[in-house]
matplotlib code that plots the C-alpha trace (Angstrom):
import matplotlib.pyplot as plt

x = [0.0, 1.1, 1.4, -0.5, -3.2, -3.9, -3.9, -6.4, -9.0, -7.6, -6.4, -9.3, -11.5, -9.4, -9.5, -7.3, -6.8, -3.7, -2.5, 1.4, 3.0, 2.7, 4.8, 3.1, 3.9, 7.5, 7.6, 6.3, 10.3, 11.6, 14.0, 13.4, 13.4, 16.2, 15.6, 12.1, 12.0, 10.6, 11.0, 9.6, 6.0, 4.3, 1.6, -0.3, -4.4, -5.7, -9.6, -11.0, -13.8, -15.4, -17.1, -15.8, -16.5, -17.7, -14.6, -16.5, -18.8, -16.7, -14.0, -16.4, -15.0, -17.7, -15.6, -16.8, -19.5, -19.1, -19.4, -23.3, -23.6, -23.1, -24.9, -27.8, -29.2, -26.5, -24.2, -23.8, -24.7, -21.7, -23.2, -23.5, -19.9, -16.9, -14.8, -11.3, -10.5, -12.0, -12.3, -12.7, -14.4, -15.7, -19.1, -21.3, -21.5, -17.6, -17.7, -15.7, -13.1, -12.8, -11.9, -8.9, -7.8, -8.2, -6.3, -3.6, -3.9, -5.3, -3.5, -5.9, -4.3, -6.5, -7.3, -5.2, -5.5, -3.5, -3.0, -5.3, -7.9, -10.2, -13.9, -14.5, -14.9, -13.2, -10.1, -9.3, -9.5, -7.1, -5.0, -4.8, -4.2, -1.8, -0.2, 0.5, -1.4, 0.0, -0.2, -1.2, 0.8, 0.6, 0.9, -0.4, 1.7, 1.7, 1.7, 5.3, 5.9, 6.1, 7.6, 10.6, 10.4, 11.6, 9.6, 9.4, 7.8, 6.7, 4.6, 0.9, -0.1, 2.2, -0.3, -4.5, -7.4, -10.2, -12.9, -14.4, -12.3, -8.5, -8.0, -5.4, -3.4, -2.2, -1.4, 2.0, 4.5, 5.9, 3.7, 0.6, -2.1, -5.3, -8.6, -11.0, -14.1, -15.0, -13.4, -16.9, -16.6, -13.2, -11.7, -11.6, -14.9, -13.8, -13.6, -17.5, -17.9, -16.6, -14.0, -13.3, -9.9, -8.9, -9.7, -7.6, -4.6, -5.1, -5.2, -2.6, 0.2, -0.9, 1.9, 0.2, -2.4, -1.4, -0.8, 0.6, 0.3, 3.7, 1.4, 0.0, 3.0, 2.2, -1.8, -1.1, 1.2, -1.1, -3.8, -2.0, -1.3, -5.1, -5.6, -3.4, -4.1, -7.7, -7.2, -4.6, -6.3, -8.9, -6.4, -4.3, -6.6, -9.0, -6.9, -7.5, -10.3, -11.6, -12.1, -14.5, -17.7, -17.4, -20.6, -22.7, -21.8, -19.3, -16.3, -17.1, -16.7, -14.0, -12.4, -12.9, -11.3, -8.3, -7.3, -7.4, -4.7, -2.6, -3.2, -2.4, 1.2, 0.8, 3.7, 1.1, 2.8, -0.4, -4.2, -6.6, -10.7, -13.4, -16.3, -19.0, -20.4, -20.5, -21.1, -23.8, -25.4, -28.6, -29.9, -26.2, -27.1, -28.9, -26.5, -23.0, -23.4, -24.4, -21.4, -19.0, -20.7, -20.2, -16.7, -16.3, -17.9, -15.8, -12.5, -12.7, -13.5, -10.6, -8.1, -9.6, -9.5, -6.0, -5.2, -6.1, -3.7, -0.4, -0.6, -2.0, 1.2, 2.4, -1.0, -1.2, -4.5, -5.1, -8.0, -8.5, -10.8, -11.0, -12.1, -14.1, -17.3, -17.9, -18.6, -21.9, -24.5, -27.4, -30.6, -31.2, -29.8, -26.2, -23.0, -21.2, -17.7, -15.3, -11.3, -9.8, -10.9, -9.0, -7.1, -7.1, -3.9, -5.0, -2.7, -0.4, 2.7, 1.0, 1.7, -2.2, -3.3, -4.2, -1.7, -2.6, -4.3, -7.8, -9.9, -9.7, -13.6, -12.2, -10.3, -12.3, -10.9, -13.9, -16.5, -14.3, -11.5, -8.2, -5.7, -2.7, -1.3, 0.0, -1.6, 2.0, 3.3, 1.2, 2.1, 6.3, 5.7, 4.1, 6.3, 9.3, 8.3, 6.4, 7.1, 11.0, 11.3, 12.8, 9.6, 11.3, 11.1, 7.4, 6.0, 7.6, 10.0, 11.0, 8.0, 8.6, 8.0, 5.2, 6.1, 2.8, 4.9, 6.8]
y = [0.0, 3.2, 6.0, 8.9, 6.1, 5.8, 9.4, 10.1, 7.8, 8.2, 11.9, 13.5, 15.1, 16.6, 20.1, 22.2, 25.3, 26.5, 26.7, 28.5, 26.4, 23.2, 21.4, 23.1, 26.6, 25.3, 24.5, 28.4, 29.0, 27.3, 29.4, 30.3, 28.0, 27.8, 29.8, 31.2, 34.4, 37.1, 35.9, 32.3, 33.4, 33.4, 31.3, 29.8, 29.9, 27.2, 27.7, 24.5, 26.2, 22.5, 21.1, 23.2, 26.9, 28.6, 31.2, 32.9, 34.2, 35.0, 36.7, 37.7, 38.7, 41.0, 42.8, 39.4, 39.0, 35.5, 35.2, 36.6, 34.5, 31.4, 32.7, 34.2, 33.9, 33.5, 36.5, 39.2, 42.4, 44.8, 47.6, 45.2, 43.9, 45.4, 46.3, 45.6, 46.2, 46.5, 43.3, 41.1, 42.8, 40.9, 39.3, 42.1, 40.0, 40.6, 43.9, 44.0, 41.6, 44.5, 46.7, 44.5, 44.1, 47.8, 47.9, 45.9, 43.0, 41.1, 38.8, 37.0, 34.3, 33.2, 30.3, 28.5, 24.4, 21.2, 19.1, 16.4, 17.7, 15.1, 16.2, 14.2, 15.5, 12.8, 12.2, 16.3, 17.1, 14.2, 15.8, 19.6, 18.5, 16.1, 18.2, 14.7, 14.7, 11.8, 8.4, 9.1, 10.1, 8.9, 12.4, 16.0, 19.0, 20.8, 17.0, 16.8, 20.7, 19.5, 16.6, 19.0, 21.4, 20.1, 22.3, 20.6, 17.9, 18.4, 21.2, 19.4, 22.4, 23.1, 22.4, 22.5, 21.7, 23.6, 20.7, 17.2, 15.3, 15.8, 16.8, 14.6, 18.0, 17.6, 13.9, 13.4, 10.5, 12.0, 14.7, 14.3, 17.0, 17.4, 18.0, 20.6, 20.9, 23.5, 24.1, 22.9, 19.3, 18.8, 15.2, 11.8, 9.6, 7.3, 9.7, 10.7, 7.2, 7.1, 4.4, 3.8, 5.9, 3.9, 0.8, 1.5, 2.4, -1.1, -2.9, -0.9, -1.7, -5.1, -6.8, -10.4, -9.8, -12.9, -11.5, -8.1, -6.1, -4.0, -1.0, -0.8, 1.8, 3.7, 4.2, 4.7, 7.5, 8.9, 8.5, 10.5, 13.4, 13.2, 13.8, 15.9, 18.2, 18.2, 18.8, 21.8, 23.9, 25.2, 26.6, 28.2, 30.3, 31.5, 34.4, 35.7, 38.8, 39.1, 42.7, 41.9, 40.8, 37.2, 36.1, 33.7, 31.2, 28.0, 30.0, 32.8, 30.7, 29.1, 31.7, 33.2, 30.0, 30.3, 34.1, 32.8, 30.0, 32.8, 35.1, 32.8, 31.9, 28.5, 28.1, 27.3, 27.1, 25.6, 26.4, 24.5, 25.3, 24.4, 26.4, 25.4, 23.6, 25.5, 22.2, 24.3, 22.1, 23.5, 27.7, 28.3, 32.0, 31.8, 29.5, 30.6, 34.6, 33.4, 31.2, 34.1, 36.6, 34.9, 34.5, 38.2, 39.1, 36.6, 37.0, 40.9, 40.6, 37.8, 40.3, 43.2, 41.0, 39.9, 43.5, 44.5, 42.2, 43.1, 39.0, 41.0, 40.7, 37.4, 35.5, 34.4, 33.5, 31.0, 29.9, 26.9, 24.8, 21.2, 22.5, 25.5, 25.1, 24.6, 27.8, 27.3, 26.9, 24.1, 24.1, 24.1, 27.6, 25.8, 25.3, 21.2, 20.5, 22.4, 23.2, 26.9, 28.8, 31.5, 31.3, 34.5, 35.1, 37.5, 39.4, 41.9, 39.9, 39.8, 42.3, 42.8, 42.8, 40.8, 38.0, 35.2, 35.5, 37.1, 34.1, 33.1, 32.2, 31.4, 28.8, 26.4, 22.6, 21.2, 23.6, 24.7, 27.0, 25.9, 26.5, 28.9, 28.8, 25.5, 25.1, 23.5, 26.9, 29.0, 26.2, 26.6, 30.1, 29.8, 27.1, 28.8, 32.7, 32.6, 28.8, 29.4, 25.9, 24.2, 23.2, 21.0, 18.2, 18.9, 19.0, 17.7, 19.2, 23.2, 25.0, 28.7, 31.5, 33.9, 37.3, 38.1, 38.2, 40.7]
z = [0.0, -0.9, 1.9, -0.9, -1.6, 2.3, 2.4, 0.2, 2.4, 5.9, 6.5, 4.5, 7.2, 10.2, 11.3, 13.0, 15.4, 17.4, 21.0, 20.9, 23.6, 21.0, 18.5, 16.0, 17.4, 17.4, 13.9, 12.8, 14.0, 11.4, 9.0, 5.5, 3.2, 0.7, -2.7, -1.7, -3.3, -0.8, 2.2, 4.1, 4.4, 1.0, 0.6, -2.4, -1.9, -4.7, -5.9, -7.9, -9.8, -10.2, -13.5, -15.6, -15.8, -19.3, -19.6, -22.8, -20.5, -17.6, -19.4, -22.6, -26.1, -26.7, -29.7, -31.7, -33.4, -33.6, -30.2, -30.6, -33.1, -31.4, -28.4, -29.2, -25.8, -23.6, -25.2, -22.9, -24.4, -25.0, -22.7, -19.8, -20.2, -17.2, -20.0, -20.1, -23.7, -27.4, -27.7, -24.1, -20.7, -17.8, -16.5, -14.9, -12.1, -11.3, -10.1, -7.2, -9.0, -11.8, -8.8, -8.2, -11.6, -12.1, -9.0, -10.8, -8.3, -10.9, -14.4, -16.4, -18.7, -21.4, -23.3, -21.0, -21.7, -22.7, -25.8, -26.7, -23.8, -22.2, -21.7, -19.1, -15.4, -13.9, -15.9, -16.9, -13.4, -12.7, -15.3, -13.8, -10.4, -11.1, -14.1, -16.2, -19.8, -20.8, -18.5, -14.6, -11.4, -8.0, -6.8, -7.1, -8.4, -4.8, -2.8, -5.2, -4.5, -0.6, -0.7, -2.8, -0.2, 2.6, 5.0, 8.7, 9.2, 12.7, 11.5, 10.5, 8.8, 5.7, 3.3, 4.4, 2.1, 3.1, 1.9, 2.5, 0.8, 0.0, -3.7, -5.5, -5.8, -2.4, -2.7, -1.8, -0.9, 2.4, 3.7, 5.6, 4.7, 6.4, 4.7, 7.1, 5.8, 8.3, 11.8, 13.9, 13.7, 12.2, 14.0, 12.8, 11.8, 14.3, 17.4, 17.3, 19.5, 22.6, 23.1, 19.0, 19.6, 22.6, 20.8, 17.8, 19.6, 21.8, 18.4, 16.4, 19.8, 20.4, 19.5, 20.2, 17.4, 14.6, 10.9, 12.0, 8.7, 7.9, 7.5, 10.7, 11.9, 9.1, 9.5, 13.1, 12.5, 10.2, 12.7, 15.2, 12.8, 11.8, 15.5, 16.8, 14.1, 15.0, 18.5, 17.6, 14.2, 16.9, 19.0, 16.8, 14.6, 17.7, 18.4, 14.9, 14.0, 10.5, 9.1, 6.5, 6.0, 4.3, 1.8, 4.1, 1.8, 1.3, -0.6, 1.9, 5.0, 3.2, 2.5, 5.7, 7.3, 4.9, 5.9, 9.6, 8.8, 7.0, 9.9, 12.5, 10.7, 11.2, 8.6, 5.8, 2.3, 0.2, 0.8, -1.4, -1.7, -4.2, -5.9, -7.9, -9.5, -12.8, -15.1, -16.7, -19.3, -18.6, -18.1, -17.3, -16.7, -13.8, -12.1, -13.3, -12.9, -9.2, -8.7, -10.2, -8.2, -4.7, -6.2, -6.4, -3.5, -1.0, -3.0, -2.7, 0.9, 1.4, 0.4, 2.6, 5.3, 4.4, 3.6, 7.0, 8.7, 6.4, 5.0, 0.8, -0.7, 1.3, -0.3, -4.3, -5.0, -8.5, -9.7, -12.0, -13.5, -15.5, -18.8, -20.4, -22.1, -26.0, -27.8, -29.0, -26.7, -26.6, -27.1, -23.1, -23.1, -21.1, -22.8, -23.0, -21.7, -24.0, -24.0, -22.9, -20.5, -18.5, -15.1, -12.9, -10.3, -7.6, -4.9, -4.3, -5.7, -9.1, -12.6, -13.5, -16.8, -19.6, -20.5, -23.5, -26.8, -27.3, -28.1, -31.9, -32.9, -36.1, -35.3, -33.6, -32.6, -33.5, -31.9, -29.2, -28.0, -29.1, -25.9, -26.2, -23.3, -21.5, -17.6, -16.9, -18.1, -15.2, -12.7, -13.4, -13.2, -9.7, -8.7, -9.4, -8.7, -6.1, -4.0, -5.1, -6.1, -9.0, -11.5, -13.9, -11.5, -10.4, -13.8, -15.2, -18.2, -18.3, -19.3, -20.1, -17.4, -17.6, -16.6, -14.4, -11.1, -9.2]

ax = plt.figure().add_subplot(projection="3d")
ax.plot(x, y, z, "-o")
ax.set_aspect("equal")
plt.show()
């Protein structure tokens, strides 16, 4: 058995809060790491916009009439568009994200996919979080990214995913990363009965049970990460006060959780959430422009509140998602699963602006966006200006740099 299998199954769950007189607190003293441009503190938020978000409509090419064309009742008029140029502006609903790009704390890359792209939910997700196109990985891009790192392995909290279930992102083959839904209630399955806890730590030291497996150190180490994280997160994030209103929502709260991690210095490197769904198949208009607008609202107040505390310019915020949308809608007024779509960067570290092509609606791969820019190429450029780590070995090969960070 693999330790990043058992992970996926066995860690997925805990919670954490902080109390400074513990091993954790201990482990915030480490020094900078080696290389890391900027400093030891910077920290990578990861949003999973999940089933595939329609980028024509979120970043929309209103300069095209093509793009009416094949949407005649999905196209966003041009008066109603935030413009950003002749040609592309955003979704109306995006408001207070148009602040921060006209802020310049915002790139957009566009049309940003892979060769050969799957359509299917499942296997392109698999593909983005584990950055492998071609045959499958055992690991994420981050889990690889910590394993590389060599940040301390006392400390529980170098990488958090802020969901039920731990994304194959985070998988790695050395670091334990918990998955915290939500502080109330974080702790393992096993501990909501009394006596389960004591009983597996009886079994898992009993060294008269016959057939000892040659895992069994190995799930019980993991175990005691699992809980001792869930017994600490608490603690070590109570201290903190938010100074923004967070959307009443699950990216708000999430959010909201993740600027208490950064805040506490918990020496976080990696922060992982989802959003969505956006797999809009069917009157996509209703339920995408409300998705992007709780996205706007509760990223724009995660950088007040982050903003508030001095952590802005220590936090780089990237969205992604497993494919766009096809360009022409369907007769249920929703788009199918397409190619390209944009990414956004958010934060203070970033060089806002437009980077990319405009999309080509002339060019179609058979009735959808044809990528021009590499995902692998936005993930070197993270990993290596903004982590400070070496990407070759993460992703792969040596995939050009993008020049959207300070």
């Amino acid at each position: 058995m693999k330790r990043s299998g058992f992970l996926l199954g066995a860690v997925s769950g805990l919670a954490v809060v902080a109390n400074n007189d513990t091993i954790f607190s201990q482990a915030l003293a480490q020094t900078a790491l080696p290389g890391l441009p900027g400093g030891n503190d910077r920290v990578l938020v990861v949003i999973n916009f999940q089933g595939g978000n329609d980028g024509l409509n979120t970043v929309v090419p209103y300069g095209m009439q093509d793009y009416y064309r094949y949407r005649p009742s999905l196209g966003i008029a041009p008066n109603d568009v935030l413009r950003i140029d002749d040609v592309v502006g955003l979704n109306p609903v995006l408001a207070p994200f148009k602040k921060m790009y006209d802020a310049g704390n915002v790139a957009i890359v566009q049309g940003v996919g892979y060769p050969d792209p799957d359509h299917s939910h499942f296997r392109s997700t698999e593909i983005w979080q584990t950055a492998q196109p071609k045959g499958y990985e055992s690991t994420g891009w981050l889990g690889r990214y910590l394993d590389e790192a060599q940040l301390p392995k006392s400390n529980l909290f170098n990488a958090v995913a802020i969901s039920n279930v731990l994304p194959e992102l985070l998988i790695s083959k050395t670091t334990d990363v918990p998955a915290v839904d939500a502080l109330r209630g974080y702790g393992l399955a096993s501990d909501k009965r009394s006596g389960n806890r004591e009983a597996f730590h009886e079994f898992v030291s009993d060294k008269t049970v016959p057939f000892r497996s040659p895992f069994l150190a190995q799930v019980a180490e993991i175990e005691d990460h699992a809980q001792r994280g869930a017994e600490e997160l608490p603690k070590l994030v109570a201290g903190y006060q938010p100074q923004a209103t967070y959307p009443a929502t699950p990216l708000g709260r999430s959010l909201a959780l993740a600027a208490q991690i950064v805040g506490s210095k918990l020496g976080t490197r990696v922060l992982y959430l989802q959003h969505g769904s956006f797999d809009t198949h069917v009157t996509q208009k209703q339920t995408q422009e409300r998705l992007l607008a709780d996205f706007a609202n509760a990223i724009s107040a995660f950088y007040q509140d982050l903003a508030a505390h001095g952590n802005d310019k220590r936090v780089l915020t990237m969205t992604f998602s497993e494919f766009g949308r096809r360009v022409g809608e369907n007769a249920s007024r929703g788009t199918d699963h397409g190619e390209a779509a944009p990414v956004f960067l958010i934060g203070g570290g970033v060089k806002g602006g437009l980077y990319g092509q405009h999309p080509d609606l002339g060019r179609l791969n058979m009735g959808n966006l044809a990528f021009s820019t590499d995902f692998r190429n936005v993930y070197a450029t993270v990993l290596e200006r903004w982590l400070g780590r070496p990407s070759g070995p993460i992703v792969g090969s040596n995939f050009t740099m993008l020049p959207l960070l300070t």
